[in-house]
N, C-alpha and C positions, 0 to 999 in steps of 0.2 A: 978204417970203416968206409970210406967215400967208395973206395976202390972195391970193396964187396957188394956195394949199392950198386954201382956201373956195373959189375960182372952179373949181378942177379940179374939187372934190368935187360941185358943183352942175352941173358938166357931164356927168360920172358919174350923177348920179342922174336926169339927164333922159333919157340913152343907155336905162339899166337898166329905165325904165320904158316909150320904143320898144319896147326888146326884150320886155319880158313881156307889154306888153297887145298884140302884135301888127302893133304899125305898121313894126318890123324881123320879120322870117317867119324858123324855124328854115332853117338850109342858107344865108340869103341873106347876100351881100357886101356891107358898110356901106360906103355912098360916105360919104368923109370932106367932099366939097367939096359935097355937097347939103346935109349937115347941116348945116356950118359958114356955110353962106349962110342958110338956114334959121334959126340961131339965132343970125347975123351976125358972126359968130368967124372966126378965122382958123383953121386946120385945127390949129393946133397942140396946143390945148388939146382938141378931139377925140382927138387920136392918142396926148394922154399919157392919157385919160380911161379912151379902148378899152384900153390897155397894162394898166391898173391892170385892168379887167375881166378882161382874159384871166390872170388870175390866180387867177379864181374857176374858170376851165372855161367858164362860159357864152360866151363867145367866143375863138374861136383865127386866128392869125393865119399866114396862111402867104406863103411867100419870094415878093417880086414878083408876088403875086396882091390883097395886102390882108389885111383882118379879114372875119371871117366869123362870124355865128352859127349854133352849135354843131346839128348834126342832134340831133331826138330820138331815144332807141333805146330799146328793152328792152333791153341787155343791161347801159346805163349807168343806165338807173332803176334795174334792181336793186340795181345796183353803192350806189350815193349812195343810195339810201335804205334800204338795209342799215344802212350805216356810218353813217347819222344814227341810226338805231332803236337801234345800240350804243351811242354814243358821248353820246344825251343822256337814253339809260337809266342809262347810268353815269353821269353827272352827277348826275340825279333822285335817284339813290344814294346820294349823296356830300353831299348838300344837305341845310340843317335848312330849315323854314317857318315862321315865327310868324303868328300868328293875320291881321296888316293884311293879309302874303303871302297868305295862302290866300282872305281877302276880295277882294281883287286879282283872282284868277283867277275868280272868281266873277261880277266886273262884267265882268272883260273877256267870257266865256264868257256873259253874256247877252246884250253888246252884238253878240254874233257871230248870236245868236237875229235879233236884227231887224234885221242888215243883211243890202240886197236884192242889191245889185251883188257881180261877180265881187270886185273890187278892193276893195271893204269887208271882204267876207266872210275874203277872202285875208290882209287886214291883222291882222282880230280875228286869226285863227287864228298869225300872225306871232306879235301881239302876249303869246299865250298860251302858246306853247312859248319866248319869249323870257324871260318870269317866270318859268317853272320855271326855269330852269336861273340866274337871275341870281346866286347866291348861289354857286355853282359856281366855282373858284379856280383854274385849269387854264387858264391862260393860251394853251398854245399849243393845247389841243381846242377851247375856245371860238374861236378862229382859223379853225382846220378847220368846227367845225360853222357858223359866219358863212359863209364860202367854202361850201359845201354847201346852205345852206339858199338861196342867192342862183338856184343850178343847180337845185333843187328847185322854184324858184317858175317856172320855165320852162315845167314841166309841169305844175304846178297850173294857172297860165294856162293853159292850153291843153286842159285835160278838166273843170277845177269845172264842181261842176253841184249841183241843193239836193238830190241826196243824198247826195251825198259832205258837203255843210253838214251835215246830220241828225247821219249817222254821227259826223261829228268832234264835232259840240256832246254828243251824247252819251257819247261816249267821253271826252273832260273831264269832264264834269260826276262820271262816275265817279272818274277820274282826285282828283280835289277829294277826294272823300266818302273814299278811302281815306288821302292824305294827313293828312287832318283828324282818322281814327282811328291814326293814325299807322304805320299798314300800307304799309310804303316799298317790301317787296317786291312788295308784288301792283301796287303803284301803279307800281313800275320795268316789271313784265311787259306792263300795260298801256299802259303809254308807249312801250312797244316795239312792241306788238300796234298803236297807232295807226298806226305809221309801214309797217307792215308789209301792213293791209289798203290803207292807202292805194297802195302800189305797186301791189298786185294788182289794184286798180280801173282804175290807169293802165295797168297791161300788158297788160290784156283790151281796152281802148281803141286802143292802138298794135295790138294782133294783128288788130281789127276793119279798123285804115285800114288795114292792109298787104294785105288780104284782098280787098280791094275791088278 
C-alpha cells in the first residue's frame, strides 16, 4: 500500500508541474493515454493522480468528456486570493517566531533575490509564505490554504515577471523587519496587502488578454 501512495504522489507531482509551467494550457483536456505512454504507465495511476488534483480546483472533470484544466478568470483570482490574503493573515496572527524562524525567512527571501527563472523565483516565494505560517495549528485552514495556493500557482505561472519578483522580495523583507520588532499587527496587514497587490497585477493582466 505505501509503495502505491509514493508512486501516485510522484505521478501527481509530475501532472501538477505540466500543468503550471505550461506544457498542459489552461481550458485544455488531459489525454490520459498520451501521458501514460509518455511516462510508460498504465492510465490508471494518471486517473487516480488527476482525481486527487481536482480536489484542489486546478482541474475539473466532467461527465464522458474527461479532465480538464481549470480556465483562468478574474472573477476566481479574486475569489482565491482573497481567501488566501484572510486566512494566512490569520494564521501570521495566530503564530509566535523565534529568532532561527525569522533567520529562516531571511535566507529563504534572499535566495528569492538571485533566483533567475520563473520556477525558482516561484518556489523561493512558495517557500517563504510556507515558513510563515508553519507554526500555525489549524489543521483543516492549512488544508484549505495547501489546496489554494496549488490554484494560485496556476496564475502565477502564467504572469511572473521581475517585477512582480521586486514587489514580493520587498514586501517580505518588510514583512521580517516587523516580525522581528514584534509588530504582528501591521506584519498581518501587510501579509494581506501582499496577496492583495498580487491579484491586482494578475487582473490587469487577464483584462489586457481579454481585450485584445
Amino acid at each position: 500500500m505505501m509503495k502505491k501512495i509514493i508512486f501516485k504522489d510522484e505521478v501527481k507531482k509530475i501532472l501538477l508541474e505540466y500543468i503550471l509551467t505550461g506544457s498542459i494550457k489552461p481550458g485544455e483536456r488531459i489525454s490520459l493515454p498520451t501521458i501514460a505512454k509518455e511516462l510508460e504507465l498504465s492510465v490508471t495511476p494518471i486517473r487516480e493522480a488527476l482525481t486527487q488534483l481536482s480536489e484542489t480546483g486546478i482541474i475539473t472533470y466532467i461527465a464522458n468528456r474527461g479532465f480538464f484544466v481549470i480556465e483562468l478568470s478574474i472573477k476566481e483570482a479574486k475569489e482565491i486570493y482573497d481567501l488566501m490574503a484572510v486566512l494566512e493573515g490569520n494564521a501570521v496572527k495566530k503564530s509566535h517566531y523565534n529568532n532561527q524562524q525569522l533567520k529562516e525567512l531571511r535566507v529563504i527571501n534572499s535566495a528569492f533575490v538571485k533566483a533567475e527563472s520563473a520556477i525558482k523565483m516561484l518556489d523561493c516565494d512558495r517557500q517563504f509564505h510556507q515558513k510563515l505560517i508553519e507554526n500555525y495549528t489549524n489543521e483543516s485552514a492549512i488544508k484549505i490554504i495547501e489546496n489554494l495556493r496549488v490554484r494560485i500557482s496556476l496564475y502565477d505561472y502564467a504572469f511572473w515577471n521581475e517585477d512582480q519578483k521586486m514587489t514580493s522580495i520587498t514586501m517580505h523583507e518588510k514583512i521580517i523587519s516587523l516580525l522581528v520588532s514584534n509588530d504582528i499587527t501591521s506584519a498581518v496587514t501587510l501579509v494581506e496587502d501582499n496577496w492583495i497587490q498580487g491579484v491586482q497585477y494578475i487582473i490587469n493582466k487577464l483584462e489586457k488578454n481579454q481585450s485584445k
